[in-house]
C-alpha positions in Angstrom: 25.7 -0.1 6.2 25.2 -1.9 9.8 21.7 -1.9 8.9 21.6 -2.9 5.6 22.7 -6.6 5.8 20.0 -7.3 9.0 17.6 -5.9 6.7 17.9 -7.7 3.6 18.4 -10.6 6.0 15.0 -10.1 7.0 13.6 -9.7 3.6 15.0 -12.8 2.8 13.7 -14.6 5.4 10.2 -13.1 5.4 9.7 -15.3 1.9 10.1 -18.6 4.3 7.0 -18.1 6.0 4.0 -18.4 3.5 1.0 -15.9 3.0 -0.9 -14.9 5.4 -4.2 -16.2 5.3 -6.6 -13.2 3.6 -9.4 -11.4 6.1 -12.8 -11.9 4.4 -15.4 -9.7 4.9 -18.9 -10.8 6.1 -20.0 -9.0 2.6 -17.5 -11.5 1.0 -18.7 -14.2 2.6 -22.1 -13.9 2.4 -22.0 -13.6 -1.3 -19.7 -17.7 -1.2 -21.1 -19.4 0.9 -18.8 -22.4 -0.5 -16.3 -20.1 1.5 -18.3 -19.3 4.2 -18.9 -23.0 4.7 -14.9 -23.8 4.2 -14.6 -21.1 7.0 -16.9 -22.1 9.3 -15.9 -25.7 9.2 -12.3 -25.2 10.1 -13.6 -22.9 13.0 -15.8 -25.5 14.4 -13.3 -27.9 14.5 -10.2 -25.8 16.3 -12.4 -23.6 18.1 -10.0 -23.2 20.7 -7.1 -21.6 18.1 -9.7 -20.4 15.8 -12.4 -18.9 17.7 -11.0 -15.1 18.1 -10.3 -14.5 14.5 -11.1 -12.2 12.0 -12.0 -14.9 10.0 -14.1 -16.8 11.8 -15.6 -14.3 13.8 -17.0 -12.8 9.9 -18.0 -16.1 9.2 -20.1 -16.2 12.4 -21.9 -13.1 11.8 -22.0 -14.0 7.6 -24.1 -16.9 9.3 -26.2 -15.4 11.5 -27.5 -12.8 9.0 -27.8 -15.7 6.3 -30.0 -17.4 8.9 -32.1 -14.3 9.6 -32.6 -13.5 6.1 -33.7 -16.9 5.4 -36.3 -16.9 8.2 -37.6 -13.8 6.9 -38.5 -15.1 3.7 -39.8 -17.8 5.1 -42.2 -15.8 7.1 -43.1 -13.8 3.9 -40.9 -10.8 5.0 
């Protein structure tokens, strides 16, 4: 019973908090690049926050192989 009140308490509280943002793949976001570009733009402009996250480090690497595939057709590859 001691426990029980501290943990509804908790539930309760957890609802006060918002989501969490969601964890995009680089698959994901390689496929929207809409998103992608949402992503990276809030990166480039915190990077200090921002830099070390799941999120933006997918974007980065969603961008880099965007880039690369793009300069292969370019060079007829």
């Amino acid at each position: 019973m001691k426990n029980l009140v501290p943990g509804i308490a908790a539930l309760a509280l957890s609802g006060c908090f918002g989501e969490v943002d969601r964890i995009y793949t680089v698959d994901e976001l390689m496929a929207d690049q809409a998103l992608l570009a949402k992503i990276t733009g809030k990166c480039r402009n915190n990077p200090g926050a921002l830099r070390q996250t799941p999120n933006c480090q997918n974007a980065e690497a969603a961008d880099w192989k965007l880039r690369l595939e793009r300069m292969n057709r370019a060079l007829g590859g």
